[in-house]
C-alpha positions, 0 to 999 in steps of 0.5 A: 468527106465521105463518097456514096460507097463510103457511106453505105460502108458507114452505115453497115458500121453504124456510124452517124455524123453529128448534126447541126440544130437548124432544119430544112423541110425537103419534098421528095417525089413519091419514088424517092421518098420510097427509095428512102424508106427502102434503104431506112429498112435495109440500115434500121440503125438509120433513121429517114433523116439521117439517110437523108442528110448523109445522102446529101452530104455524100451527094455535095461532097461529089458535087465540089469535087466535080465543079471544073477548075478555070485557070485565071491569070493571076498566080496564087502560090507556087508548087513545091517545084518551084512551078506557079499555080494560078488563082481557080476563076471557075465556080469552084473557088466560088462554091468555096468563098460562099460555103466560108461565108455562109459557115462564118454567118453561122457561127454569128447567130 
């Protein structure tokens, strides 16, 4: 996964991600739109969208790893110590079920 400082350190390497085929249109507000052409004219190895869509990668990459963990009372595996950790009931194992899902219809059509 790819944090905020990595990507503007990929972008000064002029590395891309490859992209999927499907499109979601997205209005910014007039500040972020120039905020996005700034960065466009500071990296013109990137386009727009290519900043855009490595902005929200870098952005929900950062949003999953700050989704708070709630212990649940079932243990779903043990540690290499021998020690239980318990099953995750918080929106984090949430996120993660639904991103599976949404990957698996995906791969259906």
């Amino acid at each position: 996964m790819t944090s905020l400082r990595e990507l503007i350190q990929n972008w000064e390497a002029k590395a891309s991600s490859p992209l999927t085929d499907s499109a979601i249109p997205v209005k910014l507000t007039r500040k972020d739109a120039a905020k996005v052409a700034a960065l466009a004219e500071m990296y013109p190895a990137r386009t727009q969208e290519q900043i855009i869509t490595e902005l929200l990668t870098a952005a929900l990459h950062e949003l999953e790893t700050t989704l708070p963990y709630i212990q649940g009372d079932q243990i779903s595996t043990f540690d290499e110590l021998g020690d239980p950790i318990y099953e995750d009931v918080g929106p984090t194992s949430q996120f993660v079920r639904l991103v599976r899902k949404h990957l698996e219809d995906s791969r259906q059509h």
